[in-house]
Each structure stands twice: as C-alpha cells, then as structure tokens.
C-alpha positions in Angstrom: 54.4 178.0 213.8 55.2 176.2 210.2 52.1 173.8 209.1 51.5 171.0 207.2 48.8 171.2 205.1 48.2 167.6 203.3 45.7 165.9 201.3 46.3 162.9 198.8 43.5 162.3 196.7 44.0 159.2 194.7 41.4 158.4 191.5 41.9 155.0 189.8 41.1 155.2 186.1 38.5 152.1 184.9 40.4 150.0 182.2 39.2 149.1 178.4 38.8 145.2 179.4 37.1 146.2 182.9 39.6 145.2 185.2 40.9 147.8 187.7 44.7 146.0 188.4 47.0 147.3 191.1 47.2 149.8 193.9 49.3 152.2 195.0 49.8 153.9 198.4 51.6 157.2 199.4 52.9 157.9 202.7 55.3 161.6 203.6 58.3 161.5 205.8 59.2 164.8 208.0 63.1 165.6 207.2 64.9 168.7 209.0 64.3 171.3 206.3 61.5 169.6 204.0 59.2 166.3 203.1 59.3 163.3 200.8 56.8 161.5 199.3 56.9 157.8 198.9 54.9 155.6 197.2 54.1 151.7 197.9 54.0 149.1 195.4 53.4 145.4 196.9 52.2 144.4 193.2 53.8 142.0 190.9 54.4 144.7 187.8 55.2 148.0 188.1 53.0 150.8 188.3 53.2 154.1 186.9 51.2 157.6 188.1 51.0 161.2 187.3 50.5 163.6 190.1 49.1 166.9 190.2 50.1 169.6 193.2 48.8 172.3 194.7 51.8 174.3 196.3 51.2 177.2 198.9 54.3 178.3 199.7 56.6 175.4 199.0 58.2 173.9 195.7 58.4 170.2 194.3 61.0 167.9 192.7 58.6 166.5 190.3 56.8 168.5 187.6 52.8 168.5 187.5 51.6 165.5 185.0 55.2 163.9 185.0 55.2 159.9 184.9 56.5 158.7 187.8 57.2 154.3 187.3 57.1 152.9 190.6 58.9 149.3 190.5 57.4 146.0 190.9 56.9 144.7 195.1 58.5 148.5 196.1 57.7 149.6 199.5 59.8 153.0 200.1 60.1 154.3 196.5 60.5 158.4 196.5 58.2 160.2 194.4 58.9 163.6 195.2 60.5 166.0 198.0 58.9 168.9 198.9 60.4 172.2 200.4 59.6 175.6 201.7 60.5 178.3 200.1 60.1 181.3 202.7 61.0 179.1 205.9 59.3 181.5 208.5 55.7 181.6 206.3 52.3 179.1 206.6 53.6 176.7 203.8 51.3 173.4 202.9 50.3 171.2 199.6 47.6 168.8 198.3 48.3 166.4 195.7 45.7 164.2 193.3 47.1 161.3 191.9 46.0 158.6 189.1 47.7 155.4 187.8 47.6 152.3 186.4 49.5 148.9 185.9 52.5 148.7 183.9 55.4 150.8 182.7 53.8 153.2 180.3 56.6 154.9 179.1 57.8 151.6 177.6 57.9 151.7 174.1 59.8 149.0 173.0 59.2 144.9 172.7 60.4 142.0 171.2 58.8 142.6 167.8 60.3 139.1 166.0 58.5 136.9 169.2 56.3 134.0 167.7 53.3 132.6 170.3 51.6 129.4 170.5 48.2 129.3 169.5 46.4 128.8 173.0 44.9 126.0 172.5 45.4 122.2 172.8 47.6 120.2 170.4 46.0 118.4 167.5 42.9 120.8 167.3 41.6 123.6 165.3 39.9 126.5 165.8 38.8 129.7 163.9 39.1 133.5 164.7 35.5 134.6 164.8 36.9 138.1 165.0 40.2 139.9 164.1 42.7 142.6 164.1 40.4 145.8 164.3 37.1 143.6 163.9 34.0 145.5 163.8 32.3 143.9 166.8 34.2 145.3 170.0 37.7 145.7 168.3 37.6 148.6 166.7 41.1 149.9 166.8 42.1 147.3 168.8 45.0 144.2 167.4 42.9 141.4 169.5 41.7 138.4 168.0 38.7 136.3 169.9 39.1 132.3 168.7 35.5 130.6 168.5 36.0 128.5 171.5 33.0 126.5 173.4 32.9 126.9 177.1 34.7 124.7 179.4 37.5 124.4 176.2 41.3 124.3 177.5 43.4 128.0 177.4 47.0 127.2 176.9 50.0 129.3 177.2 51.0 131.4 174.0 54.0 132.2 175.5 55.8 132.1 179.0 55.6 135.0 181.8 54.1 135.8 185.0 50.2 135.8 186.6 49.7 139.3 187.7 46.0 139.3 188.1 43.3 136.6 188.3 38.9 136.8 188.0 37.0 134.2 188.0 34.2 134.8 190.2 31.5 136.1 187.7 28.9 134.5 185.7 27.3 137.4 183.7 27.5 138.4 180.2 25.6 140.7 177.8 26.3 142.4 174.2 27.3 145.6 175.9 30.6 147.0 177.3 28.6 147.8 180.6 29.0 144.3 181.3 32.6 144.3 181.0 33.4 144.7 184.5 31.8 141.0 184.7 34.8 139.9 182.7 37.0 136.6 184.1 40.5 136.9 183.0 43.9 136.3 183.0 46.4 138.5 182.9 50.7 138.3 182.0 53.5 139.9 182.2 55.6 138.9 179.7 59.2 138.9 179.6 59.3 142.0 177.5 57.4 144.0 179.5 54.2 143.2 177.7 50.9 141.7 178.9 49.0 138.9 177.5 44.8 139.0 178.5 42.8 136.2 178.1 39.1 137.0 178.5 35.6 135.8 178.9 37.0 132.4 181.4 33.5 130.6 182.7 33.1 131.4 186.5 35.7 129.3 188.5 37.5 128.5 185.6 41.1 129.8 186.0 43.3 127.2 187.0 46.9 129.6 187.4 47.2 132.1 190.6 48.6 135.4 191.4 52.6 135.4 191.1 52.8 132.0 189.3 55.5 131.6 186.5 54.1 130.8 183.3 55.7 128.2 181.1 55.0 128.5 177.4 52.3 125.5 176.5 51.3 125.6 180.2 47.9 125.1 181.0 45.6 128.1 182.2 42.1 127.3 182.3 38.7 127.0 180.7 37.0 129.3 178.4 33.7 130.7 179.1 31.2 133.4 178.2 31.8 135.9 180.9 31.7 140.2 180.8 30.9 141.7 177.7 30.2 139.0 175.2 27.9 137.9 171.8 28.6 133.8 172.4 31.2 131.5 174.0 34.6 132.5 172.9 38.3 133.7 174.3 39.6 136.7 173.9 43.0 137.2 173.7 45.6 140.1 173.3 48.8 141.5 174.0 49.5 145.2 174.5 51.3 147.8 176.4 49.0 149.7 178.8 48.8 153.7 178.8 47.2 156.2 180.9 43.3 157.1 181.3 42.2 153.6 179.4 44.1 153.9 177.0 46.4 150.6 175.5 48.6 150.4 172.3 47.9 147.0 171.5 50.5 144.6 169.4 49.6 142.4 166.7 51.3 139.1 167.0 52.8 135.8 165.2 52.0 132.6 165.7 53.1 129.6 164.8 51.0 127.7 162.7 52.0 125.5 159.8 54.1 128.3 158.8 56.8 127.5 161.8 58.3 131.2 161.0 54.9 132.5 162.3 52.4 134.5 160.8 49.7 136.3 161.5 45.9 135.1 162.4 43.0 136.4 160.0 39.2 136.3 160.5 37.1 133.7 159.6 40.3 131.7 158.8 41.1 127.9 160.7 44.3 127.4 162.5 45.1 123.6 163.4 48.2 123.4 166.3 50.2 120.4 165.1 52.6 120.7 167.6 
C-alpha cells in the first residue's frame, strides 16, 4: 500500500528588536495522483518562508531554500505539490520550515518620501543617538529622539498597525532584555515598516488592523526592553530572513520643508 510519510516542523527565527510577529500554518490536501501544500496567513502583512524537504521517493514543485511570500489574511495559498515518482513504491516526505513578517524579496521603496517628526507640534527634541550610533545601532539607520516617558508618539507617516506590545515594564542596558520591548509596528504604503520602541507599559493607544493617518496620535513613550534612559526609538526598514533587516535612512521635514536628514546630538523643532 502507498504511504504518507509527513512531518512539518516549523522554527520561528527571534527578531533584532525582540518581537516575534506573525504565524503561519501548513495544512496538505490528498489529490488523485499527488499532494499540495498550503499555507495559512490570517495576518495583516504578508509573510514569507523557506522550506527545506526531505523526499523519499517523491519530487517537489518548489526548490529547497526558495522564498515562498505568502499574501496578507490568505487562508488556501499553495506552497508546493508533491508527487511520486515510482507510483507502486513506499514514497513519503518531511519538511522544516522558517519565516518571518514581510515580503523579503522586496527591494524597492519610495526613496523621495519625507516623514513627520513624531512628535507634537510646537516642540523640540534632540536625537540622543543616530544613523549607525555606537550604543545599540551599530549598522543600523535608526535614530532614538530623547523623549521623557509618558511624552506623545505621533505618526511620521500614514499606514497600517500590524502588531501591538504594551504589556511590559522591564528594561536593562542589555539586548537580553529586548524581548521586554513595547512597540508599535507599520506597514507602510510602500511595503516598508515603521517601529517605534521602548512605549511605557499600557501606553499604546492604536490597535491591531487600524489605518494610520500621518500626524495621528499613537501613544506614550516609555523606557521599556533594552534601554540606557527614557527615549523612542524609531526606524523604518525592510525585514529579511534569520534577524536580519536592511534598514532605510529617512527625511524629515524640519525647517527645511524638502526634508533632510536627522543628526545626533542635533535639535529639531516641528513648526507644523
């Protein structure tokens, strides 16, 4: 008699900023001469994975280590089918999977886009640390603005809430303690994501699925997850594979209405 043989094994990768976003679940469906393997998406973004099989006897559509995107709130999205070779023969598989949220083949984004400064009109604030700062940016376009706690986050640009924390209250100067971050994170309209880090416990004010205006008001800064002093962290990047994010440095309007972009040290005042 032809058998079945199949495991999936799914490993979730653990994320630079801490959070582990998204889920995905497989599920096979018997057809007359083969199998197929779906995948379920009920998030917000898409996801993307890379599978790895183990064939005995039988041959896949998709190549080992080949990025499959699975599209945003997807519930029957084929991943792979799987046939026999030698019909009559024992045939089986197992499969390990791992993913993360976002398209990561994306490669392109609106390069010329100028952002708000996220904070509230008529104030200033400086960047305490900068593009590739040698605190906990190191290689990293992310700038942290020296906010207080319980300071209003604002908008620096317009998408939606794919993921919410707010439910810590723990910090420390070491990156074990950024799983204890509270955050919010966008999807922007160019594929992007937007993170704003290090909101006090109960402090985000936004939920899952909500679209974002530009200006709109998110929530209160804090000194949450892996953190020296009050502050927010905030950057926009497109995420990669096993922790990996290429990070984009970004304008802002300032004075200089054409945007430019923020320096350490330096004061920014939002006149508008």
């Amino acid at each position: 008699m032809k058998k079945l043989i199949l495991y999936i094994l799914i490993f979730v990768p653990f994320f630079a900023s801490a959070q582990s976003v998204g889920t995905i679940k497989y599920f096979t469906e018997k057809l007359p001469n083969s199998f197929e393997l779906y995948a379920e998406n009920l998030e917000l973004m898409p996801m993307s994975a890379s599978l790895v099989f183990t064939l005995d006897n039988m041959k896949s559509s998709l190549a080992n280590n080949q990025i499959v995107v699975i599209p945003a709130q997807t519930k029957r999205f084929l991943v792979a089918k799987l046939t026999p070779i030698i019909a009559n023969k024992k045939f089986g598989y197992s499969t390990s999977s791992k993913y993360t949220f976002g398209d990561i083949t994306q490669t392109s984004y609106d390069e010329n886009y100028v952002y708000d400064l996220p904070f509230d009109s008529n104030k200033s604030y400086s960047i305490f640390q900068g593009y590739n700062g040698k605190i906990s940016h190191m290689n990293q376009a992310a700038l942290d603005f020296n906010f207080k706690v319980g300071e209003k986050i604002f908008a620096a640009r317009e998408g939606k809430v794919v993921a919410t924390e707010e439910r810590n209250n723990t910090n420390c100067n070491s990156k074990d303690c950024a799983k204890y971050n509270n955050y919010i994170l966008i999807l922007q309209p160019d594929g992007t994501f937007a993170e704003y880090l290090h909101l006090k416990q109960n402090g985000v004010e936004v939920n899952v699925g909500d679209e974002i205006k530009k200006g709109q008001f998110l929530g209160y800064s804090g000194n949450t997850g892996w953190s020296t002093g009050p502050h927010l962290h905030f950057a926009v990047f497109l995420n990669r594979m096993d922790k990996d994010r290429e990070f984009i440095k970004t304008k802002f309007r300032t004075s200089n209405s054409t945007g430019e972009y923020l320096l350490e040290k330096k004061s920014y005042l939002k006149n508008y």
